[in-house]
SEZA-798460 format. One record per residue (C-alpha): residue in three letters; y negated, z negated, x. Coordinates in pm, whole numbers, padded with zeros to 5 digits, always signed. Each point is the difference from the previous one (the first is absolute). Example, Ala and Ser with C-alpha at 12.3 -4.5 7.8 and 13.67 -1.06 7.14 Angstrom:
2
ALA+00450-00780+01230 SER-00344+00066+00137 
//
This chain:
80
UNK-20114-11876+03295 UNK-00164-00354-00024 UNK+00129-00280-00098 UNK-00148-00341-00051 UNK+00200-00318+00028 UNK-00151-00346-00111 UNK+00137-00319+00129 UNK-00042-00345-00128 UNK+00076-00208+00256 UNK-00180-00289+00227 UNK-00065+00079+00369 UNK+00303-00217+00099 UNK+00245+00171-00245 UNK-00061+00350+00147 UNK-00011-00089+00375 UNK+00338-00186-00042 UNK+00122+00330-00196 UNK-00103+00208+00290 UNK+00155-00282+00249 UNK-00307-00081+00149 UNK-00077-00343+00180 UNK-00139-00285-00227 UNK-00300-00053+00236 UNK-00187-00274-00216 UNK+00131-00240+00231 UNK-00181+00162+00281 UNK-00314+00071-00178 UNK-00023-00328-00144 UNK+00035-00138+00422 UNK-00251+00235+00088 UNK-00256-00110-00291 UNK+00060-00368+00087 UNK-00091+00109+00386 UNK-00353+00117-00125 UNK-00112-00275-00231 UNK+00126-00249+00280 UNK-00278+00276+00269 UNK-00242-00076-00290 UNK+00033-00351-00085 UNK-00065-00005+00395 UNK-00327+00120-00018 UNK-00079+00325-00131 UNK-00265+00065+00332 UNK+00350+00008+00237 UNK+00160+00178-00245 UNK+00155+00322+00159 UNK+00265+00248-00212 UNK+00078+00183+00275 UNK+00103-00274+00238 UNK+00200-00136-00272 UNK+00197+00281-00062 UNK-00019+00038+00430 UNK-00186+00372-00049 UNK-00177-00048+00310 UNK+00148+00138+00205 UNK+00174+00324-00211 UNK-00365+00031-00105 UNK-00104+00092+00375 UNK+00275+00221+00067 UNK-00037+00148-00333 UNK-00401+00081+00100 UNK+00092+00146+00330 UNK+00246+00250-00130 UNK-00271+00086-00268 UNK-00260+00029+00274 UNK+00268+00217+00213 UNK+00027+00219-00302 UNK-00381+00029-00085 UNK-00029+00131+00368 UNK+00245+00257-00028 UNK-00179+00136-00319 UNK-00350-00009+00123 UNK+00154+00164+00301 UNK+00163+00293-00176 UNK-00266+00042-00220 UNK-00272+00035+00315 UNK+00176+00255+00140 UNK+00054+00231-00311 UNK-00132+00317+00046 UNK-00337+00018-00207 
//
């Protein structure tokens, strides 16, 4: 069976049908924060230490490294 449903709504009418957050308020914060980093000077303009990545982004690489290891590893030893 397939059935096709078509709504006609704006983004804001069907995330406050589905009760999610109004996060305009946020994004619109968030976009002032990077024309503010650009108006700066776009040469010391840095995303992720405006959204403070730096840090997740290191931890994040290590467990990716940790994992590439393991792979390489198992796939070195497979019997050929």
């Amino acid at each position: 069976m397939k059935i096709n449903l078509e709504l006609d709504t704006t983004p804001q009418e069907l995330r406050a049908f589905f009760g999610l957050p109004d996060i305009e308020p946020l994004q619109r914060q968030w976009m002032d924060q990077v024309r503010e980093q650009i108006r700066k000077g776009i040469d010391q303009f840095d995303p992720a230490t405006l959204m403070t990545l730096n840090p997740m982004l290191a931890q994040q690489m290590k467990l990716f490294e940790g994992m590439q290891k393991t792979f390489w590893d198992a796939f070195s030893k497979a019997p050929k």
